[in-house]
GUMIGU-548586 format. One record per residue (C-alpha): residue number from 1; residue in one letter; chain; x, y, z. Coordinates in steps of 0.02 Angstrom, whole numbers, plus 50000, padded with zeros to 5 digits. Layout:
@pos->NUM&code->A&unit->A&X->X&Y->Y&Z->Z
...
% end
This chain:
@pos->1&code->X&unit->A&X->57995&Y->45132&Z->47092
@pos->2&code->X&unit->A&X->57844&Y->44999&Z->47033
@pos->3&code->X&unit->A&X->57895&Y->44820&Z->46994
@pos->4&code->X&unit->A&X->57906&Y->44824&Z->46809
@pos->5&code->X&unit->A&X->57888&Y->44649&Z->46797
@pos->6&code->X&unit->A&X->57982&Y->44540&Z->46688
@pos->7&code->X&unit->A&X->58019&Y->44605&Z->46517
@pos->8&code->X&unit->A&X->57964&Y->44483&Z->46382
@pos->9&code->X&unit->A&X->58140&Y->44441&Z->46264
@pos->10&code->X&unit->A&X->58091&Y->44392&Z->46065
@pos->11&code->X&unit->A&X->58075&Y->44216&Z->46111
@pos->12&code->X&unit->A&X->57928&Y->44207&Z->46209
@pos->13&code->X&unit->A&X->57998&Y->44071&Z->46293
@pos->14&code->X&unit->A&X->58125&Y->44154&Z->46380
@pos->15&code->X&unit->A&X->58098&Y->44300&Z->46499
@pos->16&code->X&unit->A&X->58232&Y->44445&Z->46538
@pos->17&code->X&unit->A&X->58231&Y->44481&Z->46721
@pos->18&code->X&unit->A&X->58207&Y->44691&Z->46744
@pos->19&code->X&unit->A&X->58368&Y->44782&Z->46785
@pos->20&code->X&unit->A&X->58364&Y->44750&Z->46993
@pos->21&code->X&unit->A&X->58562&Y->44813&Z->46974
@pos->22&code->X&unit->A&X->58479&Y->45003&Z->46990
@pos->23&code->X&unit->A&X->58484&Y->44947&Z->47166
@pos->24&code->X&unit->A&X->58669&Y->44986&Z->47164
@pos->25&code->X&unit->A&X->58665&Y->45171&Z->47088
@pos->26&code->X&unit->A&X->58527&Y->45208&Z->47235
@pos->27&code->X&unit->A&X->58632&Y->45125&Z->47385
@pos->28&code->X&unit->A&X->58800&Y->45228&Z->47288
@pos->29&code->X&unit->A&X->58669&Y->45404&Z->47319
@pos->30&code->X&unit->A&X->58668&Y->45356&Z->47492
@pos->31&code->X&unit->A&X->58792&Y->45326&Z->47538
@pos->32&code->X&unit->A&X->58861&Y->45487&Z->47446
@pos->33&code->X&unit->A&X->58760&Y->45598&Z->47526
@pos->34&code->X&unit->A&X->58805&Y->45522&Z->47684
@pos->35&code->X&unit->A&X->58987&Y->45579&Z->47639
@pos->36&code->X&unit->A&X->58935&Y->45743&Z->47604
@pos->37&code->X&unit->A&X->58840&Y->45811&Z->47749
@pos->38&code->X&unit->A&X->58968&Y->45715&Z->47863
@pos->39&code->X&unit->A&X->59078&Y->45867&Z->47865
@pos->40&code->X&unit->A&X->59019&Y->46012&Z->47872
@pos->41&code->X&unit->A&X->59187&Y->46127&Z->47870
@pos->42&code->X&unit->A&X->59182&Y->46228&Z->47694
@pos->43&code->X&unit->A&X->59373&Y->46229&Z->47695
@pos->44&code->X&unit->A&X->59380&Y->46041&Z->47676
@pos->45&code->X&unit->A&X->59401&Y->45959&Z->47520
@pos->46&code->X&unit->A&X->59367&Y->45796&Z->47447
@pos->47&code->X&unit->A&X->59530&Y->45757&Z->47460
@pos->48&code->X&unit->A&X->59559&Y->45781&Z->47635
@pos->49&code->X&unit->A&X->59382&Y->45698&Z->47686
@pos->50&code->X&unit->A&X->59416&Y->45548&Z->47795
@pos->51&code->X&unit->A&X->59330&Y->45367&Z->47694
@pos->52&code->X&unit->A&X->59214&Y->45294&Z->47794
@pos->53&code->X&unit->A&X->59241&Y->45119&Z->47851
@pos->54&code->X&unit->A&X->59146&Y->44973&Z->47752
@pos->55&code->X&unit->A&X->59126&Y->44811&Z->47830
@pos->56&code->X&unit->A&X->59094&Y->44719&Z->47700
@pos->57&code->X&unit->A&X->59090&Y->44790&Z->47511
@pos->58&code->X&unit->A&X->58911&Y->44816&Z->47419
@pos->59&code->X&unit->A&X->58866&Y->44674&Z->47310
@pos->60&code->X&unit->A&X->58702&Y->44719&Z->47215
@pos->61&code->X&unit->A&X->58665&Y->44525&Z->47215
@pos->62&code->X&unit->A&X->58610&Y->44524&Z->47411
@pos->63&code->X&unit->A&X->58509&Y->44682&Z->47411
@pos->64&code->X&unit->A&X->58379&Y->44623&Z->47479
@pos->65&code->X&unit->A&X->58204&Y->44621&Z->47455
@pos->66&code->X&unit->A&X->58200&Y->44592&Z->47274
@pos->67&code->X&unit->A&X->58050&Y->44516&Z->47190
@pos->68&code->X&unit->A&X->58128&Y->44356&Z->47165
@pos->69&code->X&unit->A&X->58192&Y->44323&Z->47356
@pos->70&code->X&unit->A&X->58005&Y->44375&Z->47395
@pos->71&code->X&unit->A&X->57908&Y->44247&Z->47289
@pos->72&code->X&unit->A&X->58043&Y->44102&Z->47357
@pos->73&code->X&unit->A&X->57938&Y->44116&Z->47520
@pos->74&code->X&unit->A&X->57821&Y->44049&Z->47441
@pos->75&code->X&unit->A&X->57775&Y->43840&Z->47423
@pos->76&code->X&unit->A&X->57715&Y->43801&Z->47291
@pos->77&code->X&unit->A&X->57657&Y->43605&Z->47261
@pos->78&code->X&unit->A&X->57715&Y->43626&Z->47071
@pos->79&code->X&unit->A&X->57843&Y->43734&Z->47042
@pos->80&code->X&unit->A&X->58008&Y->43691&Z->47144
@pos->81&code->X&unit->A&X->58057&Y->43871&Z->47146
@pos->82&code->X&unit->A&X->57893&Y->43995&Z->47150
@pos->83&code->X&unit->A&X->58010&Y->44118&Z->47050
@pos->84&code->X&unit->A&X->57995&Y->44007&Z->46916
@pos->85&code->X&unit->A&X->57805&Y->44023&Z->46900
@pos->86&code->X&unit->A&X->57791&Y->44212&Z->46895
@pos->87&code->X&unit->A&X->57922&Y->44202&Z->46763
@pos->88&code->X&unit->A&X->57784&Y->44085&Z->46675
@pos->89&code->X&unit->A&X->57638&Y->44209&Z->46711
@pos->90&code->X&unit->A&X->57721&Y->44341&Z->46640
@pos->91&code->X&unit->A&X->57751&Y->44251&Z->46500
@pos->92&code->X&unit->A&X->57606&Y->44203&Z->46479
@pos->93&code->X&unit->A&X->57538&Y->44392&Z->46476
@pos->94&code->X&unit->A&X->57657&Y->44452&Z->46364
@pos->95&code->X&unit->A&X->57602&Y->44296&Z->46231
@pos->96&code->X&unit->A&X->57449&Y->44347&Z->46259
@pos->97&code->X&unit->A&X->57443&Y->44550&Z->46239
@pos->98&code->X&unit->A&X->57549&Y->44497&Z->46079
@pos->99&code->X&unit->A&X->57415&Y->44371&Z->46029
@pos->100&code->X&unit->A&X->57247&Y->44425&Z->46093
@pos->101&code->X&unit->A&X->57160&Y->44321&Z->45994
@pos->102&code->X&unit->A&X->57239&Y->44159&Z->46048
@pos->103&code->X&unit->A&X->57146&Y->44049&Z->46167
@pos->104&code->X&unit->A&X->57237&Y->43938&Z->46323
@pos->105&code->X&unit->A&X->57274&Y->43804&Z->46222
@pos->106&code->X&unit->A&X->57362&Y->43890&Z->46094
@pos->107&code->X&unit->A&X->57460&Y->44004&Z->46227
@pos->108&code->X&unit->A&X->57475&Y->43834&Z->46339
@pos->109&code->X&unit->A&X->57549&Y->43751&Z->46168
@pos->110&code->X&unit->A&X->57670&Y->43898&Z->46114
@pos->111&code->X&unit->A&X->57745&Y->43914&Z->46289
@pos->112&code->X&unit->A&X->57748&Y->43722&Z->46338
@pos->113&code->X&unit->A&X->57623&Y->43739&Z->46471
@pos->114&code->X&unit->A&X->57470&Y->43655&Z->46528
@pos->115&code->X&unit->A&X->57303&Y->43741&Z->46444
@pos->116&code->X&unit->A&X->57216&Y->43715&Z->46634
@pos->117&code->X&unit->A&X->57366&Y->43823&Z->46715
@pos->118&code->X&unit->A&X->57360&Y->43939&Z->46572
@pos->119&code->X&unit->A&X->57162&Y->43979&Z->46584
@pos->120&code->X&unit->A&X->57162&Y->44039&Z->46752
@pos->121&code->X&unit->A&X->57298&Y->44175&Z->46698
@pos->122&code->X&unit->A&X->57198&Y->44221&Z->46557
@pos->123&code->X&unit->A&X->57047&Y->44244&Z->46657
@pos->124&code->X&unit->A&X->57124&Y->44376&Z->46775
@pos->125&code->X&unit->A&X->57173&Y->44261&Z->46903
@pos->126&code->X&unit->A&X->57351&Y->44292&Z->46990
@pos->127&code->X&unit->A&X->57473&Y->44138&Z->47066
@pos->128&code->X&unit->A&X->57518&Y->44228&Z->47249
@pos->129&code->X&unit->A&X->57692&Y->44257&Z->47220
@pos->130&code->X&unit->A&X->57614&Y->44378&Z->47084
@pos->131&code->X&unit->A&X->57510&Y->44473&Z->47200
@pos->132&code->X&unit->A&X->57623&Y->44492&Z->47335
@pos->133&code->X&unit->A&X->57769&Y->44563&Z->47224
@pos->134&code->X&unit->A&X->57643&Y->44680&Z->47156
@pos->135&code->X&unit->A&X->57619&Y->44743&Z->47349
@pos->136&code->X&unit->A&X->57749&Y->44737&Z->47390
@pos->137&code->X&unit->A&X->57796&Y->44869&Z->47258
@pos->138&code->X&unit->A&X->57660&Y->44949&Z->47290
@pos->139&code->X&unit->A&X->57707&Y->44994&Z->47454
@pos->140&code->X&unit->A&X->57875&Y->45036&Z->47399
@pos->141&code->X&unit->A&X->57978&Y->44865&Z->47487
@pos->142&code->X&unit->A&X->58040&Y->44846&Z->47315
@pos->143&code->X&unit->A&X->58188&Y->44918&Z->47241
@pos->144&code->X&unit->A&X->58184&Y->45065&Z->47397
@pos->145&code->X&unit->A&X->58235&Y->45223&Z->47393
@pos->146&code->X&unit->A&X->58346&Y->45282&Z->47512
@pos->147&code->X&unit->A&X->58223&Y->45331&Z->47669
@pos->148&code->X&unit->A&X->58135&Y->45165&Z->47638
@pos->149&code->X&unit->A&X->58288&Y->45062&Z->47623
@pos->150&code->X&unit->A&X->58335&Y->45119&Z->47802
@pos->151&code->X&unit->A&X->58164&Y->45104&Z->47850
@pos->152&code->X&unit->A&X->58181&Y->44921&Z->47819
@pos->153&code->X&unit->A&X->58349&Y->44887&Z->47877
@pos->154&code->X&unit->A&X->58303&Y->44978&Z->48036
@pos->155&code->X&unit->A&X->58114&Y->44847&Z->48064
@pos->156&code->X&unit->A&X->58219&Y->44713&Z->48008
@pos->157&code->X&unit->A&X->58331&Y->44763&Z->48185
@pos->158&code->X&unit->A&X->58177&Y->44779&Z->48299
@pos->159&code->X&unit->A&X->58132&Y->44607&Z->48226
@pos->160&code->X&unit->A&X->58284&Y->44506&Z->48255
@pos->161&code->X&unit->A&X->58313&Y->44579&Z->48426
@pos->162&code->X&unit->A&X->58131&Y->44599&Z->48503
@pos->163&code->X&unit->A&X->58014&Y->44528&Z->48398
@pos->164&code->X&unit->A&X->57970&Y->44371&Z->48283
@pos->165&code->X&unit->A&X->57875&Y->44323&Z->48113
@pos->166&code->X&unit->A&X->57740&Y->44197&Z->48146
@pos->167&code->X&unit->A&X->57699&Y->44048&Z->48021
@pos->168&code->X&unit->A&X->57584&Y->44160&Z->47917
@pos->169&code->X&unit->A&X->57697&Y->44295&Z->47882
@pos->170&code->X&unit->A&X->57656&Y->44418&Z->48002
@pos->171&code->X&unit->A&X->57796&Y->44523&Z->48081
@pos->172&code->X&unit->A&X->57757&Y->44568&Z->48287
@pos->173&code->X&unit->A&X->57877&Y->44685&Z->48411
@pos->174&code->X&unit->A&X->57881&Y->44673&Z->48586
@pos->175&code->X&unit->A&X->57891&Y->44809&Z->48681
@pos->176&code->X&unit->A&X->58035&Y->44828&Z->48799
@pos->177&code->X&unit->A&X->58110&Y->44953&Z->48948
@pos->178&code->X&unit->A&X->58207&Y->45056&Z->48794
@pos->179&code->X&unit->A&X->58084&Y->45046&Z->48668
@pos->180&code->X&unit->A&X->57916&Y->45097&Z->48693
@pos->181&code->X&unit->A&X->57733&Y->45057&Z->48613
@pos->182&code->X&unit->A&X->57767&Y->45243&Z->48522
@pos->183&code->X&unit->A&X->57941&Y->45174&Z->48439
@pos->184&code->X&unit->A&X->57875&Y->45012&Z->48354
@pos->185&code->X&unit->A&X->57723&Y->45113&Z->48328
@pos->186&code->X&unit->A&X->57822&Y->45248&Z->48204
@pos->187&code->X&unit->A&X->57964&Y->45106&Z->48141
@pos->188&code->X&unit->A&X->57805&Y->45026&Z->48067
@pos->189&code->X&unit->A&X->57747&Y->45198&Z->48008
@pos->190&code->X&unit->A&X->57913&Y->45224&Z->47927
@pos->191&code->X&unit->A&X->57885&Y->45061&Z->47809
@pos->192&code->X&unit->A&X->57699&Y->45137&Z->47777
@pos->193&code->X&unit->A&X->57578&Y->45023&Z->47894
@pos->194&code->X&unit->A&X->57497&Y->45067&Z->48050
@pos->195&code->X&unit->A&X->57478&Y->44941&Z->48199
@pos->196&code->X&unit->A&X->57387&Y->44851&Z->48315
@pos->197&code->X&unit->A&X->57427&Y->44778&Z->48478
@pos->198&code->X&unit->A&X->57399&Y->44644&Z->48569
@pos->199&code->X&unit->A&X->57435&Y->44594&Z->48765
@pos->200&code->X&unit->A&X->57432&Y->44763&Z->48819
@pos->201&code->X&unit->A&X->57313&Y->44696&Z->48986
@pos->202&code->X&unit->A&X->57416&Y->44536&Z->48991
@pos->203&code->X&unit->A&X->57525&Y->44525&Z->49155
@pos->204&code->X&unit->A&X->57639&Y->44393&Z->49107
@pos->205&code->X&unit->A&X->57652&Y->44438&Z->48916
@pos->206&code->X&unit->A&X->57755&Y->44601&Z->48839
@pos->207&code->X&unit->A&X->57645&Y->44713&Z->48725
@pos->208&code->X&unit->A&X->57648&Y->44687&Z->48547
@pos->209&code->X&unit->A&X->57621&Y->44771&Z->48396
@pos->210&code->X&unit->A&X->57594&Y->44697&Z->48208
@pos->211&code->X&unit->A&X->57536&Y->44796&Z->48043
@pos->212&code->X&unit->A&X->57360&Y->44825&Z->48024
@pos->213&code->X&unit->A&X->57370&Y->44799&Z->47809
@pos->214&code->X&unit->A&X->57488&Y->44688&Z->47709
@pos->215&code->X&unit->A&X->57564&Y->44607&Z->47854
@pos->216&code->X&unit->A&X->57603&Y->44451&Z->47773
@pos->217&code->X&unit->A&X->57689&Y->44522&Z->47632
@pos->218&code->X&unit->A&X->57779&Y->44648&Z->47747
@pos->219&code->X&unit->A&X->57847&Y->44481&Z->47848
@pos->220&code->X&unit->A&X->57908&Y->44412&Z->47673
@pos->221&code->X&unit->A&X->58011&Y->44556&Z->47641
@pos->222&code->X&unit->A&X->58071&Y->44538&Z->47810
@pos->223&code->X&unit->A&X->58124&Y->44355&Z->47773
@pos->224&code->X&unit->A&X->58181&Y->44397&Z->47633
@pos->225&code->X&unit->A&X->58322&Y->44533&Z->47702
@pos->226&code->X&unit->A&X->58378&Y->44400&Z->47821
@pos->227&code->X&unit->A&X->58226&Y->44372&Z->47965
@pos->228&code->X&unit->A&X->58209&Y->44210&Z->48027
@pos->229&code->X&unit->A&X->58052&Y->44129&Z->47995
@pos->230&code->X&unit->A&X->57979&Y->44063&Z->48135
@pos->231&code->X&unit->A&X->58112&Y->44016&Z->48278
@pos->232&code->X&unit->A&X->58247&Y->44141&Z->48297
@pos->233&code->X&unit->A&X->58403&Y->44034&Z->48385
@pos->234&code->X&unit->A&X->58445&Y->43957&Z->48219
@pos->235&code->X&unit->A&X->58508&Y->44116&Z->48144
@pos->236&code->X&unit->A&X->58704&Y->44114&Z->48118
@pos->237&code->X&unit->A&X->58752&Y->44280&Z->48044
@pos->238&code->X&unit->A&X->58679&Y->44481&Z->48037
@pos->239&code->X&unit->A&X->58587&Y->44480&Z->47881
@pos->240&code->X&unit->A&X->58695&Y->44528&Z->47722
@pos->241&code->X&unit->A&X->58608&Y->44691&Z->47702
@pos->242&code->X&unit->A&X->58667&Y->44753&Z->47855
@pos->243&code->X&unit->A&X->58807&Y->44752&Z->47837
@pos->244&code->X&unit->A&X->58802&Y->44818&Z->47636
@pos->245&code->X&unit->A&X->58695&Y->44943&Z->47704
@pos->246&code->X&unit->A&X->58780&Y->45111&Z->47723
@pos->247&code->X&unit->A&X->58860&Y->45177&Z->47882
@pos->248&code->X&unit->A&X->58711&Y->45283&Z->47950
@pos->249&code->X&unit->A&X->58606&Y->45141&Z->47925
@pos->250&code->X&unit->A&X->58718&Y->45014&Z->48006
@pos->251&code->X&unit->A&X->58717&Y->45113&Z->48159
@pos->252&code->X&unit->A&X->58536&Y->45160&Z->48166
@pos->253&code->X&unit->A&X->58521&Y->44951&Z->48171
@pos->254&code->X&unit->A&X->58659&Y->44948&Z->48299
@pos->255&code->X&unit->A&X->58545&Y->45062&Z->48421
@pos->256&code->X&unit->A&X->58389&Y->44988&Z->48400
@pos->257&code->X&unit->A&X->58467&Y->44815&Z->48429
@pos->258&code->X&unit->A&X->58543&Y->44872&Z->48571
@pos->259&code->X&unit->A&X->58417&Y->44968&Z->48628
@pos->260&code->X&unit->A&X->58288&Y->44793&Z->48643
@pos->261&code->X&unit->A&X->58418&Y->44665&Z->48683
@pos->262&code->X&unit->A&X->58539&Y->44764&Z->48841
@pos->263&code->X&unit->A&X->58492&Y->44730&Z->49007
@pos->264&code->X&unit->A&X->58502&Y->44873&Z->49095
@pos->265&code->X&unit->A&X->58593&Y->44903&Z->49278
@pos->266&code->X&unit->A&X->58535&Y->44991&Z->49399
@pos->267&code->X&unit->A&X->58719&Y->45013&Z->49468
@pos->268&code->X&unit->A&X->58819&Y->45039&Z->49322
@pos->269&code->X&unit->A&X->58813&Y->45094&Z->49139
@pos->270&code->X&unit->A&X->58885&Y->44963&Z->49049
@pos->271&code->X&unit->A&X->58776&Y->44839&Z->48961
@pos->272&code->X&unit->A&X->58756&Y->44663&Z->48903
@pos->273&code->X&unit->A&X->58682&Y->44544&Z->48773
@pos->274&code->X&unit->A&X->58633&Y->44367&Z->48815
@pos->275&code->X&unit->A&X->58624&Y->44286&Z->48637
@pos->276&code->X&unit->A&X->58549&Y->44098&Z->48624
@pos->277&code->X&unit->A&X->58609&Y->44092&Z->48462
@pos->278&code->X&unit->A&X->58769&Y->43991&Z->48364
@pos->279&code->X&unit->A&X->58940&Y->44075&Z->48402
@pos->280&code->X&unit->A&X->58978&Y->44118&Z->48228
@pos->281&code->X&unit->A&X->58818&Y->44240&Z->48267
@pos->282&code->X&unit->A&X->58892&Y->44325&Z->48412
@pos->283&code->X&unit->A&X->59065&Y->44340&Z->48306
@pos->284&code->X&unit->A&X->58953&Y->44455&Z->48185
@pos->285&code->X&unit->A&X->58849&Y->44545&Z->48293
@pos->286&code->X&unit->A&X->59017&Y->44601&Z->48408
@pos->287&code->X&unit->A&X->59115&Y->44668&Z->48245
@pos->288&code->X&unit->A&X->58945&Y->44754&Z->48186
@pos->289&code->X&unit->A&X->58924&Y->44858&Z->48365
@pos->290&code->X&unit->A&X->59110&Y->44873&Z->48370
@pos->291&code->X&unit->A&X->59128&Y->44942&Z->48188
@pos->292&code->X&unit->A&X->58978&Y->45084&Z->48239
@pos->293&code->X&unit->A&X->59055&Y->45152&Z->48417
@pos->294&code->X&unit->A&X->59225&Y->45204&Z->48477
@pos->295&code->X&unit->A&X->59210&Y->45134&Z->48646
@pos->296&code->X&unit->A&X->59262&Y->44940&Z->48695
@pos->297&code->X&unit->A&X->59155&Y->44799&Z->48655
@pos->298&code->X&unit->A&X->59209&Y->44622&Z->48715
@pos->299&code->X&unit->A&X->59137&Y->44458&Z->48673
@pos->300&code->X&unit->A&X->59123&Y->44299&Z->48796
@pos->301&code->X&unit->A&X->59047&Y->44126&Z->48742
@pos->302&code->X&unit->A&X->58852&Y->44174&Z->48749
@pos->303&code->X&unit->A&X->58855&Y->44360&Z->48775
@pos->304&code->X&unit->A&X->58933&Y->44527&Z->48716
@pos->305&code->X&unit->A&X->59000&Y->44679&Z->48840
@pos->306&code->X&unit->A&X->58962&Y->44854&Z->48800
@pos->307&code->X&unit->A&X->59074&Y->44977&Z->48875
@pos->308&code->X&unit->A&X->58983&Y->45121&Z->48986
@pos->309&code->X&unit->A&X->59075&Y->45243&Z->48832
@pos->310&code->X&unit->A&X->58987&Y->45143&Z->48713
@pos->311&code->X&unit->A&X->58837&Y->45130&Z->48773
@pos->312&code->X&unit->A&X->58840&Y->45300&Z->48809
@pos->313&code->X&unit->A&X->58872&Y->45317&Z->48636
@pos->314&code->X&unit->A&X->58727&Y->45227&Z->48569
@pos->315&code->X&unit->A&X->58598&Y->45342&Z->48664
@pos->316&code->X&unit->A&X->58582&Y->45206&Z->48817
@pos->317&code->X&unit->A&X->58504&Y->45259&Z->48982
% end
């Protein structure tokens, strides 16, 4: 669905932010289809169908990307919180389209803002939070529909466990002994950008792939759902919409995490994870993988365990 923007109120000094909450109904289809191609068996009712497990329980105010979490990654040297000024651009459209004859100072004057900031807006100019909401929607990173959302959720994994976001915005994925230059290449392709790579000839640098188009923005969104930006170690939870994601979606995260971050034995089929990261992150990341497989996971001060049975269950080789 298109960012609709913000919907001008009768004072046109207040805005009414567009109803993100729609967020909910399309995470409640998911997650209700889920439940009903889980089973399969004809003779099995409603009733009888087991509930599925839920970490944590949805709460529409962390689905993230929404427009406003993208445009607070932006600085801005006068507005505090960059939310704030595309709240005053689009009020300052909607003045105008109800005033068209109105020049910036009387907009700038009914609105309580500077005629200089005001003329720019008039004149077709954009402030960036603006223009990256708008792709961002464009793209469809913005109020997701199902596929997308998971889409997401599941770049937002190959991020945090084999990749980083740079100081401009732009997302990268190594590529690993699990995951190959053909997986980053269609997790990108999922969220609707192809890639590029870089260090492919390098012998003491991994292989790397970024977007080719709207990079920056697709890095926001990122940041936005919970990717560090910048240095990694600092992070001290999974990202909220993990967890509110549903189950399918959860584990898809679970396997490509594990996928990039297990070291793999040559003489046996468990697993670890070596995490330089706070404990409390460890905590999370432990009752995440244990919540998605049946076999044991165990957790030691810097690192996590994963049973031969549940690795096996997560597709590891």
């Amino acid at each position: 669905m298109p960012f609709r923007g913000i919907l001008p109120s009768a004072d046109p000094s207040r805005v009414v932010p567009p109803p993100y909450d729609l967020r909910f109904v399309r995470w409640y289809g998911c997650i209700n289809s889920e439940r009903r191609h889980k089973h399969t068996d004809p003779n099995l009712s409603s009733e009888n169908e087991p509930v599925r497990r839920i970490s944590q329980p949805v709460n529409i105010h962390h689905m993230e990307p929404t427009a406003r979490s993208i445009a607070r990654t932006y600085s801005d040297r006068v507005y505090p919180d960059p939310w704030e000024k595309v709240e005053d651009y689009q009020r300052v459209q909607a003045y105008a389209a109800e005033h068209p004859n109105s020049g910036r100072t009387a907009v700038g004057n009914a609105l309580e803002l500077p005629p200089s900031r005001v003329r720019g807006w008039l004149n077709g100019g954009q402030p960036d939070p603006v223009r990256g909401i708008q792709t961002a929607s464009a793209n469809g990173w913005i109020e997701p529909d199902c596929d997308m959302a998971g889409a997401l959720v599941e770049l937002l994994a190959h991020v945090l466990a084999g990749g980083s976001i740079n100081e401009t915005f732009v997302p990268a994925i190594s590529t690993g002994r699990r995951v190959d230059h053909a997986t980053i290449e269609a997790a990108f392709a999922a969220v609707g950008v192809e890639t590029y790579q870089r260090h492919a000839d390098s012998d003491g640098r991994a292989t790397e792939l970024y977007p080719t188009t709207d990079a920056s923005v697709l890095g926001r969104c990122l940041v936005a759902m919970g990717a560090p930006h910048g240095v990694k170690t600092g992070l001290d939870a999974v990202p909220a919409v993990v967890w509110e994601s549903p189950e399918s979606i959860r584990r898809q995260f679970v396997e490509t995490y594990v996928a990039h971050r297990g070291v793999h034995f040559e003489t046996k089929a468990t697993t670890r994870i070596q995490e330089e990261r706070p404990a409390s992150y460890l905590k999370d990341l432990h009752d995440l993988i244990g919540g998605c497989v049946e076999g044991n996971v165990s957790r030691g001060d810097r690192a996590l365990t994963i049973s031969a049975d549940a690795a096996r269950e997560l597709g590891l080789s």
